[in-house]
matplotlib code that plots the C-alpha trace (Angstrom):
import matplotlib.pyplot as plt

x = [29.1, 30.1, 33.5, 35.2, 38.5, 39.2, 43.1, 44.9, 42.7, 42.8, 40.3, 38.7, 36.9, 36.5, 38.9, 41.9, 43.1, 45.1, 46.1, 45.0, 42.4, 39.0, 37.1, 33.4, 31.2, 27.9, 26.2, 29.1, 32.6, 34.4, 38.1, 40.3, 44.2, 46.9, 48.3, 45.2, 45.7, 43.2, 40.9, 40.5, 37.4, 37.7, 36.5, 39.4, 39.2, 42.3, 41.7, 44.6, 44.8, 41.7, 39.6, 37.4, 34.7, 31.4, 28.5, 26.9, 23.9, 21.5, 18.7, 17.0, 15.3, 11.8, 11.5, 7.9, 5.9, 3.3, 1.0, 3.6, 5.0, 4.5, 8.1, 9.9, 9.4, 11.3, 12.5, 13.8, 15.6, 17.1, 18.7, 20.2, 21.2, 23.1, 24.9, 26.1, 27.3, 24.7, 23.4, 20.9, 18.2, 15.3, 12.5, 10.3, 6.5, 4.9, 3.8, 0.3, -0.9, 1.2, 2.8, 0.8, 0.3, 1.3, -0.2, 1.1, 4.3, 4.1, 2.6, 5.6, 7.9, 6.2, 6.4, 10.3, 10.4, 12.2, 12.1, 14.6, 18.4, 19.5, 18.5, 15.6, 13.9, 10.9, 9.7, 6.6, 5.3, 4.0, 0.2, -1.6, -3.7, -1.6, 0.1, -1.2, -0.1, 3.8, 3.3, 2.6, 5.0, 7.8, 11.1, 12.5, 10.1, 11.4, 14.5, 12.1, 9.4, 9.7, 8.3, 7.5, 7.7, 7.6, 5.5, 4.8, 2.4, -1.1, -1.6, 1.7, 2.7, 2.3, 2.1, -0.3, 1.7, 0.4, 1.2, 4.4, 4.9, 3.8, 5.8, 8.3, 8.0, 6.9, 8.4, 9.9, 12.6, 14.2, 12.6, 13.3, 12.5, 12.7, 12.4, 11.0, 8.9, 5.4, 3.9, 7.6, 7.4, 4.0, 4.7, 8.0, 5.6, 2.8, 5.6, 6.6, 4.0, 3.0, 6.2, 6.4, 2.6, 3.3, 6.3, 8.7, 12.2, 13.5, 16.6, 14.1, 13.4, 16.1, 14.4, 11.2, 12.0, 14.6, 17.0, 14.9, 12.4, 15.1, 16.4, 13.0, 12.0, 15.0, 15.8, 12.0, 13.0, 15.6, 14.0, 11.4, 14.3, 15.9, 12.8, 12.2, 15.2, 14.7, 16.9, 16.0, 17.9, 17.7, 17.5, 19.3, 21.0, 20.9, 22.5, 25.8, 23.5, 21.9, 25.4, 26.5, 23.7, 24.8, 27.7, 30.9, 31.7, 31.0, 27.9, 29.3, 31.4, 34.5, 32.8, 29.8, 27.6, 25.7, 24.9, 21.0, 20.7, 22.4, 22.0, 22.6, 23.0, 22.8, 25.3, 23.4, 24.0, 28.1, 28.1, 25.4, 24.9, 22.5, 24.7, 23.2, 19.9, 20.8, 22.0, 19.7, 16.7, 13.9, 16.2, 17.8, 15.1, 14.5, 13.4, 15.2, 16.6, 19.8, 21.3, 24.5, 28.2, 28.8, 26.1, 27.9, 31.6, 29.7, 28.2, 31.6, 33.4, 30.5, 31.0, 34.3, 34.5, 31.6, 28.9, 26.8, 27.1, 25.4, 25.6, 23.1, 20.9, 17.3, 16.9, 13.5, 13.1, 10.1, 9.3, 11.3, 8.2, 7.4, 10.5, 9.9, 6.8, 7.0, 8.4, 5.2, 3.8, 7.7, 7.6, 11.1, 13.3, 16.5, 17.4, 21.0, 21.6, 23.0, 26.1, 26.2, 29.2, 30.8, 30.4, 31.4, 34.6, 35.4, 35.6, 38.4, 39.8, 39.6, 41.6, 38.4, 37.3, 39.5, 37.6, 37.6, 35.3, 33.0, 32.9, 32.1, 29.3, 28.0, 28.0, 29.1, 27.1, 23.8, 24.4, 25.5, 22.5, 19.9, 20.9, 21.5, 22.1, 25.8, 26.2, 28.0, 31.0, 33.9, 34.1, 34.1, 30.8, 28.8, 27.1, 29.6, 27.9, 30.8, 31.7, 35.1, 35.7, 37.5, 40.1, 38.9, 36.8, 32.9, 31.2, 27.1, 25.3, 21.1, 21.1, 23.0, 20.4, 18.9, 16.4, 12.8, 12.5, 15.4, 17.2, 20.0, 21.5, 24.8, 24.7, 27.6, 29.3, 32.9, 33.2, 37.0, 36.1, 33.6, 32.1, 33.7, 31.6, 29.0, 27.9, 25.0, 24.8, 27.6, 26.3, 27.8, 25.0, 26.8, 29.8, 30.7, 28.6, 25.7, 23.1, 23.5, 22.3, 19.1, 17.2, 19.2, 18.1, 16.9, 14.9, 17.3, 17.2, 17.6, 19.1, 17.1]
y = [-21.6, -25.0, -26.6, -29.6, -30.5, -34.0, -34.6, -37.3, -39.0, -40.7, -38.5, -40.3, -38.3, -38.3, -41.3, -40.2, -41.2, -38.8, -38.0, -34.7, -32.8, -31.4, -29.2, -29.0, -25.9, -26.3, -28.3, -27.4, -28.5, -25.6, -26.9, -29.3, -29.3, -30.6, -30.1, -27.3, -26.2, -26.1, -23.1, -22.3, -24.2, -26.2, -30.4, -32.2, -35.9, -37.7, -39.9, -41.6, -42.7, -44.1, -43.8, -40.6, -40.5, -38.9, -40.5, -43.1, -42.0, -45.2, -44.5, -48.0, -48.6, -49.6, -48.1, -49.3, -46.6, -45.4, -48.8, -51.7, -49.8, -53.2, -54.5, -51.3, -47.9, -44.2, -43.7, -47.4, -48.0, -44.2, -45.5, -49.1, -46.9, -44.2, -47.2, -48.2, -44.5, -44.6, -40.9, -40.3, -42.6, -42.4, -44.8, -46.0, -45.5, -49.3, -48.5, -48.7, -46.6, -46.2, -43.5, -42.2, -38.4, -35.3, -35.5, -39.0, -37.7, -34.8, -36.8, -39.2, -36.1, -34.9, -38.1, -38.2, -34.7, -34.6, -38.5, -39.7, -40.1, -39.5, -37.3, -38.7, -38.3, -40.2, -41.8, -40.7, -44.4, -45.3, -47.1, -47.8, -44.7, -41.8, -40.0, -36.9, -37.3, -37.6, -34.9, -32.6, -33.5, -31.1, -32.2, -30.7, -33.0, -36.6, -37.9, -40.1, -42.0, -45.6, -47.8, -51.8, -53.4, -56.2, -57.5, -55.3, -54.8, -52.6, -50.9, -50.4, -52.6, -50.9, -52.7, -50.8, -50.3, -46.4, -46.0, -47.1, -44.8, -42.0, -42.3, -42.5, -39.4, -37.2, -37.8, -34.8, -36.5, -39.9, -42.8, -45.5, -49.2, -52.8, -55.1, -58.4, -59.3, -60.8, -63.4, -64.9, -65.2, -66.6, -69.0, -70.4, -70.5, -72.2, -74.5, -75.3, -75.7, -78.2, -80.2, -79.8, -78.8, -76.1, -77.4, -76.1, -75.7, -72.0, -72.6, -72.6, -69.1, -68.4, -70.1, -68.7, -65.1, -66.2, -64.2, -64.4, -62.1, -59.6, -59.4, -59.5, -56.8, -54.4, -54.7, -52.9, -50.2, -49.4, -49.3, -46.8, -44.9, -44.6, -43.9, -40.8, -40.0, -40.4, -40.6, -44.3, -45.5, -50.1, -50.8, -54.2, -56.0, -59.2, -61.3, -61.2, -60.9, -57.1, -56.1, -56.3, -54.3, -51.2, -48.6, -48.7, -44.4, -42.2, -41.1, -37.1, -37.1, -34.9, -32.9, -31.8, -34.8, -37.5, -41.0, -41.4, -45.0, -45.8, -49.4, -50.3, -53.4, -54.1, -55.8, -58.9, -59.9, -59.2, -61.7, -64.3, -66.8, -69.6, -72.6, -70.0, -70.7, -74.3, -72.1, -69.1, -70.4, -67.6, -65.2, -64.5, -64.8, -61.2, -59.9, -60.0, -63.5, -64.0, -66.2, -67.6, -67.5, -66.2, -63.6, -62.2, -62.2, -60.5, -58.0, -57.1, -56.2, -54.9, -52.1, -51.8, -51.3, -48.7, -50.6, -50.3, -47.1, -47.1, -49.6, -49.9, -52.0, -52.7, -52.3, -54.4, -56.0, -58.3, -60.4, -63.4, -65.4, -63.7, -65.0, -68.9, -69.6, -71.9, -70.5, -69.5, -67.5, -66.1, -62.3, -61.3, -58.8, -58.5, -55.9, -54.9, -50.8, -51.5, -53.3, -52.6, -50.5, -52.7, -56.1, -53.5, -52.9, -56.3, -56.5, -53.3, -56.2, -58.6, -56.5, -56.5, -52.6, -50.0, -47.6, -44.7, -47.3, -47.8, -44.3, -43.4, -46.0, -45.2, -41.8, -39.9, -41.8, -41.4, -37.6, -37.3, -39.1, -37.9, -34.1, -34.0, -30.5, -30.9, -33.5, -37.6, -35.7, -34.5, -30.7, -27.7, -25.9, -29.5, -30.6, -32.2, -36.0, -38.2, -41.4, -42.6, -46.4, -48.4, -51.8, -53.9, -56.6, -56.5, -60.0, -59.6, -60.3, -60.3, -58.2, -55.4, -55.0, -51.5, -52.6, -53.0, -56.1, -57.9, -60.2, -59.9, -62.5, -61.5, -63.0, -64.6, -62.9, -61.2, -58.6, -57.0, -53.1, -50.9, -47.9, -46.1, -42.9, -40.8, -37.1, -35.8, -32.1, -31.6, -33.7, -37.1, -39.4, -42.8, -43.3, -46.5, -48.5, -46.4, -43.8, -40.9, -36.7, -37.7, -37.5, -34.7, -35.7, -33.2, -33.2, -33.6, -31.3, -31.8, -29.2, -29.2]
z = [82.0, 82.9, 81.3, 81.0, 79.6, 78.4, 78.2, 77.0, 74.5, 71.7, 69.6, 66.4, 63.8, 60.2, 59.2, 61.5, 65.2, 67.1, 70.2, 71.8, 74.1, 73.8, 75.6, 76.1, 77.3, 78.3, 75.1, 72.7, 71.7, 72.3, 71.4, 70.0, 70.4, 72.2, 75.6, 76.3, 79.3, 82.3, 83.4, 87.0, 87.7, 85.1, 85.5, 84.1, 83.0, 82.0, 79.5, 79.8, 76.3, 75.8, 72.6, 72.7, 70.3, 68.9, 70.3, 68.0, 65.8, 65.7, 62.9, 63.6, 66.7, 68.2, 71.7, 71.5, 72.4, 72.2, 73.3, 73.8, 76.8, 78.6, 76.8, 76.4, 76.3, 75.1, 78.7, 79.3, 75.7, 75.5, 79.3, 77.6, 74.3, 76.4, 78.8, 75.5, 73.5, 71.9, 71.7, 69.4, 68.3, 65.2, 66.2, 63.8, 63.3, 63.5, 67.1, 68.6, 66.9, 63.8, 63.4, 60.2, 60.6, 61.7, 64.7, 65.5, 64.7, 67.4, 69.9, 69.9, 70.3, 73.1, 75.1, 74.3, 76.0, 79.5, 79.1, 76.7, 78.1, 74.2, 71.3, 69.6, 66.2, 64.8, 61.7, 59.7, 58.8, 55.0, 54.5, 51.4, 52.5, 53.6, 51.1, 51.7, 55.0, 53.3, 50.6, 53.5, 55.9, 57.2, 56.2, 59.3, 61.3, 60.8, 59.5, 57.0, 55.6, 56.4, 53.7, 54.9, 51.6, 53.6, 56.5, 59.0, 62.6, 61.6, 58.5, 57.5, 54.9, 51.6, 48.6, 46.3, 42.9, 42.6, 46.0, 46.1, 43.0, 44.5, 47.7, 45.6, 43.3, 46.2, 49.4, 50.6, 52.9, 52.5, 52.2, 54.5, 53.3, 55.0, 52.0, 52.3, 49.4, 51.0, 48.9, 48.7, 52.5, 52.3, 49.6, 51.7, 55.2, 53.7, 52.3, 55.8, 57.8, 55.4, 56.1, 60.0, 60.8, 64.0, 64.9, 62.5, 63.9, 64.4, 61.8, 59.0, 59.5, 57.2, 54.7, 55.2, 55.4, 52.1, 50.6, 47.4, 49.4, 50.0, 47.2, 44.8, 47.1, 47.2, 43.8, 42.7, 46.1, 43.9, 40.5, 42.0, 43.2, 40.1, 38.1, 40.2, 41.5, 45.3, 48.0, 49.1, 51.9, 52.5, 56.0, 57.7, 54.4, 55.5, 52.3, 50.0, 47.0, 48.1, 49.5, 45.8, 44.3, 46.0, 44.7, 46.9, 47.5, 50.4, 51.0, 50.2, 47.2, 46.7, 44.0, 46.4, 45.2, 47.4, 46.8, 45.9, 47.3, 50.8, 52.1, 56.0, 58.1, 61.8, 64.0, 64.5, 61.6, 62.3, 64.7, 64.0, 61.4, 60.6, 63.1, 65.9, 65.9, 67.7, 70.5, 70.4, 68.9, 68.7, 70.2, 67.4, 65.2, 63.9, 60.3, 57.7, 59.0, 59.9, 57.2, 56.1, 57.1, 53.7, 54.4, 57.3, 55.7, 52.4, 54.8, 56.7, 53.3, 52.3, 55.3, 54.6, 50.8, 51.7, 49.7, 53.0, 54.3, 57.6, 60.3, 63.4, 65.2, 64.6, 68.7, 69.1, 72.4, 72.9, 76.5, 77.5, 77.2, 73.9, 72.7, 74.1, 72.6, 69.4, 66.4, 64.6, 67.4, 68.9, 67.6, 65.5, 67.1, 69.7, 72.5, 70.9, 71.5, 75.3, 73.6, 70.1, 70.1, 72.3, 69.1, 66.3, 68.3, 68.8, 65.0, 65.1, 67.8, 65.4, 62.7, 60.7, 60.7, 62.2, 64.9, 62.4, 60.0, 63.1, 64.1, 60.0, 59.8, 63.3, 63.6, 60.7, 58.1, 60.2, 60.5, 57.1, 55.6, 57.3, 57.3, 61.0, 62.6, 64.4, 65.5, 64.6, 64.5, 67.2, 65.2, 67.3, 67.8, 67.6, 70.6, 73.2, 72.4, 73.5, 74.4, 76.5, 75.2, 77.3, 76.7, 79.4, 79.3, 80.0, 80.2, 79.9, 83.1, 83.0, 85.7, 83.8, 80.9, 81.2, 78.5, 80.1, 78.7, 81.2, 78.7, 76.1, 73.6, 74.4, 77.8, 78.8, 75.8, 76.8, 74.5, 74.9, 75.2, 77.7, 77.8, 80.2, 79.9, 78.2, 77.5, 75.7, 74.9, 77.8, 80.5, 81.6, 81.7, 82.0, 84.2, 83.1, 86.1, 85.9, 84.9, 86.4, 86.2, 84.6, 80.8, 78.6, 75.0, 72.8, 69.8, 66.5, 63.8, 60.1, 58.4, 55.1]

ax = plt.figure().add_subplot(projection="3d")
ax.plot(x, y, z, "-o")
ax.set_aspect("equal")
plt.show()
């Protein structure tokens, strides 16, 4: 049995900062205390007062694959997600082909086998045609149903009436939603090109994918939820007027309770506001749009009043020359899990969160949420996920993107912490310059 013993730390878990040790044994946490002593044979790593902390839980990424393997792909985006502590991932289903059936579910496990560097989970996807596919779906098999109630790549937007209904009333896991209401977005295009022919500037995607889209389409998510009682969960709140739809709480109550509807944002939209686009043009443009200044400070209290619950990053990278084509024809998306962590700890820097907010909405929430099996949190007996953060600073170089597709917005970005090193299930697999011991993820259970 292999063990480790990290001394010196500054653990934080579940709201509280403290100094003390922990020890690891093979996959598992097998103590916290202080001043442990070490066992002959024993690796020990001084922490020397840096922040020690669970590894993040990101429930929104697009690792592309199966068929866009060209821009990305499980084994590259799991390698950029673990260089950053991020160490467990749910992708979602609008691959190539969607991810609509059991099958397609199993198949996207099986290439995650061996490959991924974190702990992975997938998505089944939602189409106007597959409930059956839901109603029989394991609810140990996926963290959820993602709903596009909203534009989306294949057959995947659904917006049949009875079938949203019926996802609704019989989805056996939580449902997942990006909400975007469609003819609003076509309405506000069509308005557009009509003013600038195909030339319209990048800063208008804000207006085109409109908070009235957002907000039209969330609010009937949540009246479907209500009406049957679902656990519905809004991905990537974009706008000050959804942030104030949702019920400030935990998501786990004191009297043994959870909260029904959940609402999440991503850490784009932390940073960037609409005076960007002059800068970043279609690298930042991503769905929902990023919006207003008063968007972003709405979304920030919004986290910490614990209206949104969850916090992650919408990871989806597309080409460089994807991304400079004109506006029309540049897909939405950004690379982001290789330094998320790193801009939602600028913002404890900042005096905005504290690290035990990050940690909750980042790790805890996700685990919490989607019923995952120990792990988001530093408790003995979970799996020894960790990450060693760092107070020095890290400037973004394009040759330091692990992501396949070679480019980050961040670049030339100093953000004020690192990651200095991280374990999944026991094993360091990023030693604060580089990869290193090879794949360990494992498949996540849900403990339902």
């Amino acid at each position: 049995m292999s063990s480790t013993l990290i001394v010196n730390a500054r653990l934080v878990n579940e709201g509280r900062e403290f100094d003390g040790d922990l020890r690891f044994e093979d996959e598992r946490i097998a103590q916290i205390g202080s001043g442990l002593a070490a066992r002959p044979g024993e690796t020990v790593i001084d922490a020397n007062g840096r922040r020690l902390l669970p590894g993040m839980i990101d429930d929104q990424v697009h690792f592309r694959e199966p068929g866009l393997e060209y821009k990305a792909d499980i084994a590259t985006e799991s390698a950029a997600a673990v260089a950053g502590g991020l160490t467990s991932f749910m992708d979602m289903p609008n691959t190539q082909p969607p991810t609509l059936d059991a099958a397609a579910l199993e198949d996207k496990y099986r290439r995650a086998s061996g490959r991924a560097w974190g702990n992975y989970g997938f998505y089944l996807g939602a189409s106007n045609d597959n409930l059956d596919a839901i109603r029989a779906l394991d609810p140990r098999s996926a963290p959820g149903i993602k709903v596009f109630m909203g534009s989306s790549t294949g057959n995947m937007l659904v917006n049949d009436p009875d079938t949203l209904d019926g996802i609704f009333r019989e989805a056996p896991t939580p449902i997942i939603t990006h909400c975007e209401d469609t003819p609003t977005i076509d309405a506000n295009l069509a308005r557009f090109k009509a003013k600038y022919g195909d030339d319209i500037p990048v800063e208008c995607h804000a207006d085109i994918r409109s908070r009235e889209a957002c907000v039209k389409s969330s609010t009937l998510a949540m009246s479907l939820a209500r009406r049957h009682g679902s656990r519905l969960h809004i991905l990537h709140i974009s706008t000050a007027d959804e942030v104030a739809m949702f019920e400030p709480g935990p998501i786990l109550r004191a009297d043994g309770s959870r909260k029904r509807i959940t609402g999440e944002t991503c850490v784009h939209f932390l940073l960037y506001a609409r005076p960007d686009y002059a800068r970043l043009g279609n690298l930042i443009k991503c769905n929902p749009s990023i919006k207003e200044s008063s968007d972003r400070a709405a979304i920030l209290r919004g986290l910490a009043e614990d209206r949104l619950d969850v916090l992650a990053t919408d990871h989806a990278p597309h080409t460089l020359e994807e991304k400079s084509r004109p506006y029309a024809e540049a897909p939405s998306g950004l690379p982001l899990v290789q330094y998320a962590l790193l801009l939602a700890l600028d913002l404890v820097h900042d005096g905005q969160l504290t690290t035990a907010q990050v940690v909750q909405k980042f790790a805890h929430a996700p685990a919490q949420l989607f019923d995952v099996a120990q792990r988001g949190f530093l408790r003995e007996g979970y799996a020894a996920d960790l990450v060693l953060v760092e107070d020095t600073p890290l400037t973004v170089r394009r040759e330091d993107v692990l992501s396949k597709c070679g480019w980050s917005p961040f670049e030339g970005h100093r953000f004020r912490s690192r990651i200095a090193s991280t374990w999944v299930n026991g094993v360091q697999v990023w030693d604060g310059r580089k990869l290193v011991n090879g794949p360990q993820g494992q498949r996540l259970r849900f403990d339902r």
